[in-house]
DOVOFI-582080 format. One record per residue: residue number from 1; x, y, z of N, C-alpha, C in turn. Coordinates in Angstrom, 3 decimals, always signed. Layout:
N
+-----+----------+----------+----------+----------+----------+----------+----------+----------+----------+
:  nr :     n_c1 :     n_c2 :     n_c3 :    ca_c1 :    ca_c2 :    ca_c3 :     c_c1 :     c_c2 :     c_c3 :
+-----+----------+----------+----------+----------+----------+----------+----------+----------+----------+
: NUM :        X :        Y :        Z :        X :        Y :        Z :        X :        Y :        Z :
...
+-----+----------+----------+----------+----------+----------+----------+----------+----------+----------+
// end
This chain:
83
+-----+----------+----------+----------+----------+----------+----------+----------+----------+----------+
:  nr :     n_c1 :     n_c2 :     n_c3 :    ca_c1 :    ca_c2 :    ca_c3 :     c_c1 :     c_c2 :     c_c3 :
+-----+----------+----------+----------+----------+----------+----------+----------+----------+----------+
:   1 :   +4.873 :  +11.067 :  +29.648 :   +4.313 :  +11.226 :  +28.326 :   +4.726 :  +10.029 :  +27.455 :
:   2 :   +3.340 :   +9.256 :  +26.575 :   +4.230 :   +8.325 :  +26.205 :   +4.708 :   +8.718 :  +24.550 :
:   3 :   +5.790 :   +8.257 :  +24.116 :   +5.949 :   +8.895 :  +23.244 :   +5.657 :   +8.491 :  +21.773 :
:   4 :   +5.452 :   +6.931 :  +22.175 :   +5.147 :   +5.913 :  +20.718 :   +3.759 :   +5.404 :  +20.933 :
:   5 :   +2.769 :   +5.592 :  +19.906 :   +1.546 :   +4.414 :  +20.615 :   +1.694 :   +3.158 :  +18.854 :
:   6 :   +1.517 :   +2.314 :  +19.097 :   +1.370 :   +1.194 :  +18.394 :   -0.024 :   +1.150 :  +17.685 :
:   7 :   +0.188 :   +0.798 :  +16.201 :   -0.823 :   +1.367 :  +15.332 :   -0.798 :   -0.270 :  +14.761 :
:   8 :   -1.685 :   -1.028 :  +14.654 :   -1.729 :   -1.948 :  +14.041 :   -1.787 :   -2.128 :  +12.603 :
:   9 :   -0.867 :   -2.633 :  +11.463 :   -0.806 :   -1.934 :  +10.622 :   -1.860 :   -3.419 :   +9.730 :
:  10 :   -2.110 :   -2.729 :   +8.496 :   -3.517 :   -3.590 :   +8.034 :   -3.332 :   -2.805 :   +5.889 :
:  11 :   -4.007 :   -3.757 :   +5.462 :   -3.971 :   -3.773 :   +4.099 :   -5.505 :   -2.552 :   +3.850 :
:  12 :   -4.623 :   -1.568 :   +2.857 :   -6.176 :   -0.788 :   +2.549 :   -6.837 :   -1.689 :   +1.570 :
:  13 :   -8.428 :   -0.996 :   +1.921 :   -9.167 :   -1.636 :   +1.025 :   -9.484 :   -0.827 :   -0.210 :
:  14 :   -9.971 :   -1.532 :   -1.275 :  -10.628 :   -1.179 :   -2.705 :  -10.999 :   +0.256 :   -2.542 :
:  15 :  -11.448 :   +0.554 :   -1.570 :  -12.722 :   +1.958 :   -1.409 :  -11.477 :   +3.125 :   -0.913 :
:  16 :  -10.707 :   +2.516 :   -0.137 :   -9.755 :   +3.587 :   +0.426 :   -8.811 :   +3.876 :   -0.926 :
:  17 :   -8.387 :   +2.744 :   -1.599 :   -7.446 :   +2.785 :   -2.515 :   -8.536 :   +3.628 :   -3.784 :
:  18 :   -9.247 :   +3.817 :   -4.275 :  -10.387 :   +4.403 :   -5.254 :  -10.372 :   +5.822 :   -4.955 :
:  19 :  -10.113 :   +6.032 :   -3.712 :  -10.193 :   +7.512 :   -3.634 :   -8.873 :   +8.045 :   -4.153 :
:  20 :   -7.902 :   +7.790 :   -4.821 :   -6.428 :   +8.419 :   -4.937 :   -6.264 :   +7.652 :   -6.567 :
:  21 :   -6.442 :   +6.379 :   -6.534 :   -6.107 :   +5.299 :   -7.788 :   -7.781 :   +4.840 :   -8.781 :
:  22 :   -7.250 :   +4.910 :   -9.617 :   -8.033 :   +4.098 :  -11.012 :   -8.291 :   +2.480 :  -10.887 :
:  23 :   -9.344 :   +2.383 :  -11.252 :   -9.522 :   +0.844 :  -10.787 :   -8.820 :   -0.291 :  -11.808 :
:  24 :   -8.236 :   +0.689 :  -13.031 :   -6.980 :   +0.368 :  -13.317 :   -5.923 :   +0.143 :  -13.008 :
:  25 :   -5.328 :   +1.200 :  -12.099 :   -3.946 :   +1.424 :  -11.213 :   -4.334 :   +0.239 :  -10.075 :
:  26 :   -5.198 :   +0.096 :   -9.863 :   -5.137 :   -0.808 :   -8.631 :   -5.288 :   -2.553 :   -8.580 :
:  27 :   -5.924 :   -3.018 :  -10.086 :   -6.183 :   -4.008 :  -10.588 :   -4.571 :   -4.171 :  -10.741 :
:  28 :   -4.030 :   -3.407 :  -11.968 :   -2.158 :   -3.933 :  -12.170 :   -1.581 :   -3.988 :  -11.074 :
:  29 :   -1.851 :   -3.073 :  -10.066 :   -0.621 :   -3.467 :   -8.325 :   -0.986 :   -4.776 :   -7.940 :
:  30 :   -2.003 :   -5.145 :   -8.200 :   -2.755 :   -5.987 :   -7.322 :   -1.767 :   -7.142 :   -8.060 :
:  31 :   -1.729 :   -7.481 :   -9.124 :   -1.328 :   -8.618 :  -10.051 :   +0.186 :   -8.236 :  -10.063 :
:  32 :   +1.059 :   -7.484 :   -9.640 :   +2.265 :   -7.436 :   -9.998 :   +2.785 :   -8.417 :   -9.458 :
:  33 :   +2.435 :   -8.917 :   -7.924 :   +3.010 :  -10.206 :   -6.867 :   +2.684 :  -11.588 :   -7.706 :
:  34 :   +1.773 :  -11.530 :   -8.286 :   +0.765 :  -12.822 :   -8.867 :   +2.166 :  -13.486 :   -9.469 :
:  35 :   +1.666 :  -14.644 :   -9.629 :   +2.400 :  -15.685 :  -10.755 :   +2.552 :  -15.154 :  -12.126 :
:  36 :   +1.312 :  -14.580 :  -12.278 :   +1.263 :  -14.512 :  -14.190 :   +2.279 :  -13.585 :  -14.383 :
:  37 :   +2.768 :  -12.636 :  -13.353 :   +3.806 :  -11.503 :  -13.682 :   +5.415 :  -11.689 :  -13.112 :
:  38 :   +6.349 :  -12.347 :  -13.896 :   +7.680 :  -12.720 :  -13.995 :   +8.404 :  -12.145 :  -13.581 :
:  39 :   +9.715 :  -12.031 :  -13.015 :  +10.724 :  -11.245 :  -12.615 :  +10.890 :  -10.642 :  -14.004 :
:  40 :  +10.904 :  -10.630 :  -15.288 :  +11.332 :  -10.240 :  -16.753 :  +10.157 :   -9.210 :  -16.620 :
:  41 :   +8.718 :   -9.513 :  -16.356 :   +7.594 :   -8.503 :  -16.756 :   +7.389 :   -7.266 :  -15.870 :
:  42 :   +8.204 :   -7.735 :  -14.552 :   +8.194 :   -6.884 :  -13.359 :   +9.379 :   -5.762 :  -13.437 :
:  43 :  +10.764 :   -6.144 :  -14.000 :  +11.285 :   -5.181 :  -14.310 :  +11.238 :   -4.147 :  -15.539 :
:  44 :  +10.375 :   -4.691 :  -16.296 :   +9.774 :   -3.908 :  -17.572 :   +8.899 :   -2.772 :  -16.924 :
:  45 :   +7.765 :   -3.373 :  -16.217 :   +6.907 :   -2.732 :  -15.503 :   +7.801 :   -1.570 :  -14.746 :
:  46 :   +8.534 :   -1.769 :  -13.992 :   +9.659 :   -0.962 :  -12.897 :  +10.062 :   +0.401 :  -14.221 :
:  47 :  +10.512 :   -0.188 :  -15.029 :  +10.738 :   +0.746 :  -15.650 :   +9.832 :   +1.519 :  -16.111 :
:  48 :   +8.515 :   +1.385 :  -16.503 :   +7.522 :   +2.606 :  -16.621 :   +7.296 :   +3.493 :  -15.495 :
:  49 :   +7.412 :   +2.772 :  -14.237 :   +6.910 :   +3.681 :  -12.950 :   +8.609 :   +4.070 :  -12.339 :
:  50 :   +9.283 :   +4.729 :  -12.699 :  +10.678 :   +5.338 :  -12.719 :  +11.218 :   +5.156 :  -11.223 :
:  51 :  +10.300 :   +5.323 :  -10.189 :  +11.067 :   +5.395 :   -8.787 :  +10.232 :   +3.915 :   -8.321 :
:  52 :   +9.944 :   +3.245 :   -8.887 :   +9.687 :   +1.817 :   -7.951 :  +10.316 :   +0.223 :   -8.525 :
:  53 :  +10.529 :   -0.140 :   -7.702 :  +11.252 :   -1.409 :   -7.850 :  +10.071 :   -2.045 :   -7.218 :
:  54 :   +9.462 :   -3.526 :   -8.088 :   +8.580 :   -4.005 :   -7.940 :   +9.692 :   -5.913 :   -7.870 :
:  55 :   +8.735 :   -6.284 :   -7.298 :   +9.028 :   -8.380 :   -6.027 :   +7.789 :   -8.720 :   -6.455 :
:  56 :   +8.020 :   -9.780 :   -5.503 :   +7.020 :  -10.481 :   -5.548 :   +6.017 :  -10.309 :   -4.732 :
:  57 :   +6.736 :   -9.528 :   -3.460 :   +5.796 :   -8.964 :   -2.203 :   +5.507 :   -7.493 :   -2.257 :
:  58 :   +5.399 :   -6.842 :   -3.747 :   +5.648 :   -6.016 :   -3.531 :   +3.733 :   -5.131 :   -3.311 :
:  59 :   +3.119 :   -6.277 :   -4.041 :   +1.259 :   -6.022 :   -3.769 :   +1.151 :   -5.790 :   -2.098 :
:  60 :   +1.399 :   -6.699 :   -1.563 :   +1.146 :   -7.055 :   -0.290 :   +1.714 :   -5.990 :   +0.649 :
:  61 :   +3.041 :   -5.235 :   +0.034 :   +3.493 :   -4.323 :   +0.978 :   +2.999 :   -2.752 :   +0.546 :
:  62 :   +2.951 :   -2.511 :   -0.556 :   +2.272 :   -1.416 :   -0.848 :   +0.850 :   -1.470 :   -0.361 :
:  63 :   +0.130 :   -2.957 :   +0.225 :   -1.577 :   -2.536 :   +0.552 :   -1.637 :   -2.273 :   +2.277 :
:  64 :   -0.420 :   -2.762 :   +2.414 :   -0.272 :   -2.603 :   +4.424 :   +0.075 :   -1.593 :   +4.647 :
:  65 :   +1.133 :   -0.865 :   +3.423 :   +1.515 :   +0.761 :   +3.267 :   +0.660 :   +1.729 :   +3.328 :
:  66 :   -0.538 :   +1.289 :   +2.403 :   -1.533 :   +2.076 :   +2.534 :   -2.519 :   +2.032 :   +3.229 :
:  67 :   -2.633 :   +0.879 :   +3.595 :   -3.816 :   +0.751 :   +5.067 :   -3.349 :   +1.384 :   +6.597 :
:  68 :   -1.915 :   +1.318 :   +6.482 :   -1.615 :   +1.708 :   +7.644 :   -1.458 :   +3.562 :   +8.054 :
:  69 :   -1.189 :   +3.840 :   +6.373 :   -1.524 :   +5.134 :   +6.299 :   -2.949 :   +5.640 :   +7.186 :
:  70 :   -3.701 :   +5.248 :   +6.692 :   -5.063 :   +5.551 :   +6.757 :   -5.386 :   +5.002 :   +8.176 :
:  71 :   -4.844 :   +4.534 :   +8.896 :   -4.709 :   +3.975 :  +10.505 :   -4.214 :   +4.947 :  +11.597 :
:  72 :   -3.138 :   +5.618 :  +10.837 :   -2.366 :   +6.178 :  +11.569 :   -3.374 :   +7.633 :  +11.331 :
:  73 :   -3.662 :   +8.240 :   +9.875 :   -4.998 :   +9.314 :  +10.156 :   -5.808 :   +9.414 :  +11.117 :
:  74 :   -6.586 :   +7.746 :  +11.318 :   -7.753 :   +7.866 :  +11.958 :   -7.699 :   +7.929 :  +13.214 :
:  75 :   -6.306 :   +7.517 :  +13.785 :   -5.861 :   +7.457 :  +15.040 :   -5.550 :   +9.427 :  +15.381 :
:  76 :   -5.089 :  +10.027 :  +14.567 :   -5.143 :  +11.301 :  +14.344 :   -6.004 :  +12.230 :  +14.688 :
:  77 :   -6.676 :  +12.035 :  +13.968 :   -8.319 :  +12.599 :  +13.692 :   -8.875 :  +12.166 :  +14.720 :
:  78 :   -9.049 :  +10.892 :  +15.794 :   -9.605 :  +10.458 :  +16.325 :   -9.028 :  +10.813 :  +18.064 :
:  79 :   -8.227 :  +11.258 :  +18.037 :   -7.299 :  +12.083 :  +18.686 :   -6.558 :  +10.871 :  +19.784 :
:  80 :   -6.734 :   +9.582 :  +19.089 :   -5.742 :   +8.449 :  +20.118 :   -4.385 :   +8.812 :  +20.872 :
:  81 :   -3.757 :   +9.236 :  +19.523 :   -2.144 :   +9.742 :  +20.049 :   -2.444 :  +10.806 :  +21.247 :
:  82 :   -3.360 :  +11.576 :  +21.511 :   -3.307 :  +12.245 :  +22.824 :   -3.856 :  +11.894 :  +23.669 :
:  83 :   -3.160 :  +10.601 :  +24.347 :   -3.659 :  +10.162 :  +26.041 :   -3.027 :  +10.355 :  +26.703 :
+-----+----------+----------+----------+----------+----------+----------+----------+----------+----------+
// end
């Protein structure tokens, strides 16, 4: 039986992220990594959203977070994990 299968992990897109987030909420994640937003504007920011600590990588890892979510579903649903 094998016990791990390997899920390639991948950035969600706009449409996946729309179903849960505001095209508000997803425009500001998107820009938190950007230049225009400072280590000074990022911990301001941190402090409105109480449990997250926001980088510079932090766009990029929250969109592989959530793509991979939605990978690991379809692999689910799709019934991969049972070979």
């Amino acid at each position: 039986m094998i016990r791990c299968i390997p899920i390639e992990a991948r950035e969600a897109t706009d449409d996946e992220l729309a179903t849960v987030h505001t095209q508000k909420h997803v425009t500001l994640m998107r820009k938190v990594s950007s230049n225009e937003y400072g280590d000074q504007h990022r911990r301001i920011l941190s402090r409105r959203y109480n449990s997250i600590y926001f980088n510079r990588g932090s766009s990029e890892s929250a969109l592989l977070a959530a793509g991979s979510v939605v990978e690991v579903f379809n692999a689910i649903q799709s019934k991969t994990f049972f070979v």
